[in-house]
N, C-alpha and C positions, 0 to 999 in steps of 0.2 A: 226688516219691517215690511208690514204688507198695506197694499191701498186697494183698494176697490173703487175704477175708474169705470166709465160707459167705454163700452169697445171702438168707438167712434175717436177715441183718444188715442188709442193704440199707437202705440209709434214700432218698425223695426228696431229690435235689439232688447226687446224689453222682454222681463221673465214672466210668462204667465203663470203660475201656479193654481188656479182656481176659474171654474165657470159657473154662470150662474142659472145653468141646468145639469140637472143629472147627467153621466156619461150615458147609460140605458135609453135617454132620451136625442141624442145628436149620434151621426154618424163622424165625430171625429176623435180619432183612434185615441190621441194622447189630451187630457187635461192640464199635465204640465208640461210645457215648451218655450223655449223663448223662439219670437219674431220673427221668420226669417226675408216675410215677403211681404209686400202689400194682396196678395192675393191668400195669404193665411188669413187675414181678417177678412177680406170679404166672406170668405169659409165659414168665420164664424157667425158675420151677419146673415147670411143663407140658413143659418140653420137655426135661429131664431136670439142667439145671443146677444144679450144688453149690455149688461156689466159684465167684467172680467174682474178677480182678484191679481194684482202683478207685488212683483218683490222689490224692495225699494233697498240695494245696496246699503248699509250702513259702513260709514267713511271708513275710508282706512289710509293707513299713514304712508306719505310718498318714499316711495324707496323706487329702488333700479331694477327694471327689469330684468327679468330670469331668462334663460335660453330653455326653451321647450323641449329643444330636440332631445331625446331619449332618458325625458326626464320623468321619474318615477311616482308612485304616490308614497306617502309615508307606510303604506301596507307591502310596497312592494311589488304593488301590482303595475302593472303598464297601462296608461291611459287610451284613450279614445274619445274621439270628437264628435258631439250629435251639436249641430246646430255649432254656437259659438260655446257650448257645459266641456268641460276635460269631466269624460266620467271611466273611473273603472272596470275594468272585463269581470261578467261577475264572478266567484268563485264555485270552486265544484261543490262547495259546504253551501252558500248559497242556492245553487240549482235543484240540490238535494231535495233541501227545506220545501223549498216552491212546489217540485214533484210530490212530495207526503201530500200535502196541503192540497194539491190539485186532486190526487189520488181519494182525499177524503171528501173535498167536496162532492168528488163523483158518486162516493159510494152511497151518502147521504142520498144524493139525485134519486138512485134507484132503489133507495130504501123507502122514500115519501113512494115511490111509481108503485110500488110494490105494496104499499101498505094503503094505495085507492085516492094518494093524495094528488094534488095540481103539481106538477113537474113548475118549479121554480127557474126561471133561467136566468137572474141575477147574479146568485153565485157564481153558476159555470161563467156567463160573459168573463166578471169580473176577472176567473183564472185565465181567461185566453190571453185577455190585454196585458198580463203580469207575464205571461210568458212569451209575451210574443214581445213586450220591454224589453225582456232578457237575452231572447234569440236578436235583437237590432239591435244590443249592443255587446254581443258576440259576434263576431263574424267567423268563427270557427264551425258553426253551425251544427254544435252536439248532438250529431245521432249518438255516438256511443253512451250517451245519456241514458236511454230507452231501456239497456242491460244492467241499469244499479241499482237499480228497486228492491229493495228486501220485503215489500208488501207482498201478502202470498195472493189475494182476492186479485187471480187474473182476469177480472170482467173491467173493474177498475183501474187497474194498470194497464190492460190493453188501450182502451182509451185515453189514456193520457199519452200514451207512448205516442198514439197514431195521431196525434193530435199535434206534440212536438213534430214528428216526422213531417206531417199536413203544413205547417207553416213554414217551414224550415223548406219546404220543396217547391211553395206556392213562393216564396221570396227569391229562390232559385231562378224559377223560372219565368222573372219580370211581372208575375202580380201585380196591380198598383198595390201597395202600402193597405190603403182603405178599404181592402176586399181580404187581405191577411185576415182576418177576425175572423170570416164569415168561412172562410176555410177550415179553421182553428176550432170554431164553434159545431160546425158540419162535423168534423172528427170527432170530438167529445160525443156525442149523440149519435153515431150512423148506429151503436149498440144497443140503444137505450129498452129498443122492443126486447132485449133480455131479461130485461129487469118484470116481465110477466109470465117468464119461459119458469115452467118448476125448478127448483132449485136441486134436487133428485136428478135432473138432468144437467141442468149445469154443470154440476159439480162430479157428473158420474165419472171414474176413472176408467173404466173400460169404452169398448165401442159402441156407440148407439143402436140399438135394435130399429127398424124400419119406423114402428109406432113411435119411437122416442125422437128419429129424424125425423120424419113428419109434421113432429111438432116444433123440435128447433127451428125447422123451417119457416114457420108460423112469424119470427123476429122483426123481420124486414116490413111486415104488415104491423104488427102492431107499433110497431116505433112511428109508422109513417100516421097510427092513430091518433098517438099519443103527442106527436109535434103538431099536428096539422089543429088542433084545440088551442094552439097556445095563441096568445094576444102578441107576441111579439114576432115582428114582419119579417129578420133574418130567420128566423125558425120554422115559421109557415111555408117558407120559400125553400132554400136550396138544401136547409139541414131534411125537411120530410121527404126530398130526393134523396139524396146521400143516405139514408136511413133505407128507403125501400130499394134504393136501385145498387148498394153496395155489393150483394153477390148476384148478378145479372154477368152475365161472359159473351164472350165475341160468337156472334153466331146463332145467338137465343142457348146458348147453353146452362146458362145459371135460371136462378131463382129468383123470384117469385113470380112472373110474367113470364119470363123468354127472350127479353127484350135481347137488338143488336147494339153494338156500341154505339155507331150514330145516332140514335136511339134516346141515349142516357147522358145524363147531366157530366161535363167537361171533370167539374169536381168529383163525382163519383170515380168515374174513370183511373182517374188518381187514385184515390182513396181504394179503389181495388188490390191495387198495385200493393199500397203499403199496409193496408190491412193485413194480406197474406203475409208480408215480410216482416212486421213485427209478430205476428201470432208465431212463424216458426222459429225468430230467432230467441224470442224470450220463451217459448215450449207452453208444452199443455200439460195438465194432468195425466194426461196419458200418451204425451207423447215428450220426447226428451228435448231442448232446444238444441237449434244446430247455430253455428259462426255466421258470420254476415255472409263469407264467402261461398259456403253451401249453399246458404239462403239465396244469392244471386245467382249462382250457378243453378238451382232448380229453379228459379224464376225464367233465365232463360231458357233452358232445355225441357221443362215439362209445363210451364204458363207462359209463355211468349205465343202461344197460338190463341189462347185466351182471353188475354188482355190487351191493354194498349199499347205498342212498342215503345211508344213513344215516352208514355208515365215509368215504362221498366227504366227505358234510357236515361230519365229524367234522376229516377232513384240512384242510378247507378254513377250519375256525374255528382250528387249530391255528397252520398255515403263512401265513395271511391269503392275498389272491390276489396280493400284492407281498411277498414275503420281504423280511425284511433280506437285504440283497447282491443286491436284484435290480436290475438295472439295466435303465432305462426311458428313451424316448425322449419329452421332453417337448415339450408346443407349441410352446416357442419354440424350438424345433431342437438344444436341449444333450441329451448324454446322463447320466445323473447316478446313483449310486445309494443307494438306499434306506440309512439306516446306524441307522434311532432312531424308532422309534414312541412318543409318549408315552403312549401305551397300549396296550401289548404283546400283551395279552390277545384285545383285541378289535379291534386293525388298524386304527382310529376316531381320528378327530380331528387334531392338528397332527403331521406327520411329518417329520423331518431328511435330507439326501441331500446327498449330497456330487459335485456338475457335475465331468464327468470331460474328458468332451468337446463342443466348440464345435460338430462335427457329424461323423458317423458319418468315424472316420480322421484325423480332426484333433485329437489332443488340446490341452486347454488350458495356457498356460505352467505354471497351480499348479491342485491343483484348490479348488473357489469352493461352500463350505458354501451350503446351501439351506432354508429352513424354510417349508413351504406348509401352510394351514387344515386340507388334506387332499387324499389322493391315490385318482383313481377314473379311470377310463375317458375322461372329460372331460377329463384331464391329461394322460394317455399318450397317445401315437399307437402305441407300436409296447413290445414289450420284447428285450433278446436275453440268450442265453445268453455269460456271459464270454469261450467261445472263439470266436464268433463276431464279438467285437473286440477279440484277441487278445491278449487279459489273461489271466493266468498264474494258478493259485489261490494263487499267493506275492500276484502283484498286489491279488487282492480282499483277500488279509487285513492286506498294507499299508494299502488303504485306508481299512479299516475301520479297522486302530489309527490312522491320522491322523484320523478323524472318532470317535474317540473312545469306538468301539463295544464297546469293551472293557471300560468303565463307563457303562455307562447312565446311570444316576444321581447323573452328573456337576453 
């Protein structure tokens, strides 16, 4: 049962489910939460908050309490604590869904840009706070997410990928919580000036002629046009940076000004980093994707002079240099991949894989769980990207629910 109390009422421990301002309208990330401080409610009186809608348990019948410790939900899944809620890790059928759905509102975005209309940022907010829900109560932190898109429109997938990446690094790296969005939101948009770039170009499969880069270059300027008109004050602010100052490099070597990195917005900085590393590991029309571990290995050895050491470092403590989902070719000639770090954090220590294949083209009858001390250089001989042995992003995310990757904490 629900009540609608003045906030003034509020007590710790109570469930809010409902404010009685839009979320577009307050700077506070979640609408549902319960209680946890007396300085949450001030939060909400600062930001103009009257009433609150809260939840009003309905009884239930006295029995003996349960023991929590390693105790399951009826799905199967392994719980986790926000607040005083036991809420499920969500599932990778779950994350899917959310990514389509992200992926479409994007494309819409550039379809209104594209067709003369007002850039709406409603929608988009709305997907950052849905996903960035999901990334707080994942603490696995899904980059290997970013590689299962079956949408082929890389304008729109690129942006949602780097937008996952964007929150997932800004959470990393001690963000406060309430600045996660405005990260989130900066990634969904640094592309948005493509949405006026010809689509003859976009989409070309060869390599740009001089006249045709000239004008993809044009992107960074028109996004910064196209956000800088909007009436909402995270968009005017750091997303029309992030938008013009995303290919700018160390030294005045990028585009569109010259600019040096001291220079350019903290967030952009970042966003450099991961822009380039999703664009190569999900590939171009004209270029093939490469594994995370390529991807990092030319991040440092041909953009470390570039970029910021610091944002590469940041990627690199995030994503480890073996993703879950990546798959490696090991010493003894299987290929197998990554499904289960026991320490997710730091990429350290005993890690799970699941042998897919006896050797490159051969797969195995079933595939043959694997638990090694640790996995480094000394392991690997080689890694490859999934379409490079012809596995499907259906395929990876089968694999991963057969090895179980969908409860860590199994």
């Amino acid at each position: 049962m629900n009540k609608i109390i003045p906030v003034d009422k509020l007590e710790i421990g109570m469930e809010v489910v409902a404010l009685d301002k839009s979320w577009l309208e307050t700077n506070i990330l979640f609408h549902r939460f319960r209680v946890q401080s007396r300085d949450e409610i001030q939060k909400l009186r600062q930001n103009g908050i009257r009433m609150v809608t809260v939840r009003i348990p309905d009884p239930q019948p006295t029995r003996a309490p349960e023991k929590e410790t390693d105790k399951q939900t009826e799905e199967g899944e392994t719980p986790i604590l926000r607040g005083m809620e036991v809420l499920p890790l969500p599932s990778l059928k779950e994350w899917n869904a959310l990514h389509d759905k992200t992926v479409a509102v994007v494309a819409k975005s550039f379809g209104d840009v594209r067709m003369g209309n007002a850039l709406d940022v409603a929608p988009l907010r709305y997907q950052v706070v849905e996903t960035l829900d999901m990334l707080l109560r994942d603490p696995r932190k899904n980059s290997f997410l970013v590689t299962l898109s079956e949408v082929d429109d890389e304008s729109y997938v690129h942006s949602t990928n780097t937008m996952i990446l964007a929150m997932g690094l800004a959470q990393q790296t001690g963000v406060p919580h309430e600045e996660l969005p405005m990260w989130g939101l900066a990634a969904l948009l640094h592309d948005i000036g493509k949405a006026l770039i010809p689509l003859e170009i976009l989409k070309k499969p060869g390599k740009l002629d001089p006249n045709e880069w000239e004008t993809m270059k044009r992107h960074p300027r028109l996004g910064y046009s196209i956000l800088s008109k909007s009436k909402d004050d995270m968009v005017r602010g750091v997303c029309t940076h992030v938008a013009m100052e995303h290919h700018e490099r160390k030294g005045g070597g990028g585009y569109p000004f010259g600019l040096d990195l001291p220079d350019i917005d903290p967030v952009s900085r970042s966003l450099m980093v991961l822009d380039i590393y999703e664009a190569l590991t999900a590939g171009r029309i004209y270029r093939p994707p490469l594994s995370p571990a390529k991807t990092l290995s030319y991040l440092l050895e041909r953009e470390l002079h570039k970029l910021d050491p610091r944002a590469i470092a940041n990627l690199v403590q995030m994503v480890g240099i073996y993703p879950v989902a990546s798959l490696v070719l090991l010493t003894d000639g299987r290929i197998a991949m990554i499904t289960e770090y026991k320490d997710p954090d730091t990429h350290t220590g005993p890690v799970n894989l699941l042998a897919i294949f006896s050797k490159p083209g051969v797969p195995l009858p079933e595939p043959v769980p694997i638990t090694l001390s640790t996995i480094d250089r000394s392991r690997v001989k080689q890694t490859y990207h999934p379409r490079e042995l012809g596995l499907s992003s259906a395929d990876i995310a089968r694999y991963l629910e057969i090895a179980g990757a969908d409860h860590p904490d199994h």
